[in-house]
C-alpha positions in Angstrom: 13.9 -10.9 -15.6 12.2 -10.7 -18.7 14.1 -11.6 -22.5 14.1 -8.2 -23.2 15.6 -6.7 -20.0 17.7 -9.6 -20.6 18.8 -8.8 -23.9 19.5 -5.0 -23.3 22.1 -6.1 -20.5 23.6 -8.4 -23.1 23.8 -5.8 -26.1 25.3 -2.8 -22.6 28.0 -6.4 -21.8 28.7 -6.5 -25.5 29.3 -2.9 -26.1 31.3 -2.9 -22.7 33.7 -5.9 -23.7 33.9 -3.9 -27.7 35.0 -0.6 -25.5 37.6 -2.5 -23.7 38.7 -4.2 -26.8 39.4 -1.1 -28.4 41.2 0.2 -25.3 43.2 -2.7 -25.1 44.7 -2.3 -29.1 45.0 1.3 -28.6 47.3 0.3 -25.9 49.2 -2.1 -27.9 49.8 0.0 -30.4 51.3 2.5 -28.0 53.2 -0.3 -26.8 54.3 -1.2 -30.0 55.4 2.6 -30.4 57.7 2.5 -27.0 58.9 -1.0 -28.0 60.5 0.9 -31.0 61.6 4.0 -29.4 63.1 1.6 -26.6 64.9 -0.3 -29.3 66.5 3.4 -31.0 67.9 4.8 -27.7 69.5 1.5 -26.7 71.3 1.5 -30.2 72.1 5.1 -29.6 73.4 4.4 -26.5 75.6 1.6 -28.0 76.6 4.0 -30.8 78.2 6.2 -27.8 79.8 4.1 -26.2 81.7 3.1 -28.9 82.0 6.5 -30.0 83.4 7.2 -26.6 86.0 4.2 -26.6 87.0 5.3 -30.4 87.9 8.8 -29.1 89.8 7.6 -26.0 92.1 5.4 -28.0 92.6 8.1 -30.9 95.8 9.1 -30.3 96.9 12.9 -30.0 100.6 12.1 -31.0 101.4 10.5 -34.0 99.8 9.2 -37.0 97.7 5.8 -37.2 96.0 3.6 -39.6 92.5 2.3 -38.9 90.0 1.0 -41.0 86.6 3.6 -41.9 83.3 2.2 -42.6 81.7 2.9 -46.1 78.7 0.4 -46.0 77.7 -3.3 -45.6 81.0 -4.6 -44.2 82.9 -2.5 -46.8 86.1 -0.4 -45.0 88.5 1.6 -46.2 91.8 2.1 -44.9 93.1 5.3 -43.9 95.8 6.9 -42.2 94.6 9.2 -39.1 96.5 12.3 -38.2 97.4 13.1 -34.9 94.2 13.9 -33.1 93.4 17.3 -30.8 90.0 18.4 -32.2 86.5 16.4 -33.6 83.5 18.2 -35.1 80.2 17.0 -33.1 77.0 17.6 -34.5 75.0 19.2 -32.0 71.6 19.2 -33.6 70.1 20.9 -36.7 72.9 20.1 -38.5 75.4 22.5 -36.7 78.5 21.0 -36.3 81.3 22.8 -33.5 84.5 21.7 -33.1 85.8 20.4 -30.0 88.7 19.1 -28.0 89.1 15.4 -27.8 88.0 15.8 -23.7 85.1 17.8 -24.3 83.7 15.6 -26.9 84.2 13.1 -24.5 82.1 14.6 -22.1 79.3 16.1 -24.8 79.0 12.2 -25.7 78.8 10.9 -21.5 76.1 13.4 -20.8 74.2 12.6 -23.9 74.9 8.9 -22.5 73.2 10.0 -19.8 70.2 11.2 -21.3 69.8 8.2 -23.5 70.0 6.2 -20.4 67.1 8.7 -18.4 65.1 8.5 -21.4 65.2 4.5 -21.5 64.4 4.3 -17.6 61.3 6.5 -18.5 60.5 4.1 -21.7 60.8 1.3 -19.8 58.6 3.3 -17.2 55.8 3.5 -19.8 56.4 0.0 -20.6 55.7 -1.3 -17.6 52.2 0.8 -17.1 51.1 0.2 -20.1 51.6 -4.2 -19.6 49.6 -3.6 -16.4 46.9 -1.6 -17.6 46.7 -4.2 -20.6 46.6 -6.8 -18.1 43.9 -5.5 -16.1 42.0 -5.2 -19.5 42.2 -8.6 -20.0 40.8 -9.6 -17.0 38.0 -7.0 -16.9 37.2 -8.3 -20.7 37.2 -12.1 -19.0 35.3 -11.2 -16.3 32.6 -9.6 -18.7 32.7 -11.8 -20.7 32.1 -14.9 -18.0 29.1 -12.6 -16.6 28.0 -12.4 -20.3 27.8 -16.2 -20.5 26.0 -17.0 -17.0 23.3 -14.5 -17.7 22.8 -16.8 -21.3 22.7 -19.9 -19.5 20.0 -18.4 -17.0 
């Protein structure tokens, strides 16, 4: 082989290892991106749940006191009157009012979809770690190939 057939596969090995390089932190970046909307629905799901449990123990009799979040660990203390209806924001800032059961079941389903939308998340996730992986080794393997051919 002469040096300069030699040297065109080594510039084709280097541009090949820069391609998959560039692959590899577009990926990561996407990953990066799921990472983050993985992290928001599992808070959203947490902020349901305990949306859910707050409505089952409101009670639809007599009045309470409970304690109402302002802001970084600040609450003021109120007294809640008997329950039957909640407003729930339902998107676009449209608020309908609701019975206490109903609202319990708009916030299950969307519990539902939050937990659909992590399986998918974590879906990506998981294809995006392999493809990444498989990167790396193509990158490795190049990059070994690279190096024998030098040393011939």
């Amino acid at each position: 082989m002469t040096s300069r057939e030699n040297s065109k596969d080594q510039i084709s090995a280097e541009q090949k290892i820069s391609e998959m390089l560039q692959q590899s932190k577009i990926l990561e970046a996407y990953m990066n991106d799921i990472l983050t909307k993985e992290s928001t629905v599992t808070r959203l799901i947490t902020e349901a749940h305990l949306a859910s449990e707050a409505i089952r123990e409101l009670s639809s009799t007599n009045q309470e006191e409970s304690l109402v979040p302002i802001g970084i660990g600040v609450y003021l203390k109120v007294t809640v009157p008997q329950v039957r209806n909640l407003l729930v924001n339902v998107g676009s800032g449209v608020n309908i009012e609701k019975s206490k059961e109903n609202a319990k079941n708009y916030i299950e389903l969307k519990i539902k979809e939050f937990d659909l939308a992590l399986k998918q998340l974590q879906s990506q996730k998981e294809q995006i770690a392999i493809r990444m992986n498989q990167l790396q080794n193509e990158v490795n393997s190049e990059m070994q190939k690279s190096q024998r051919a030098q040393n011939s």
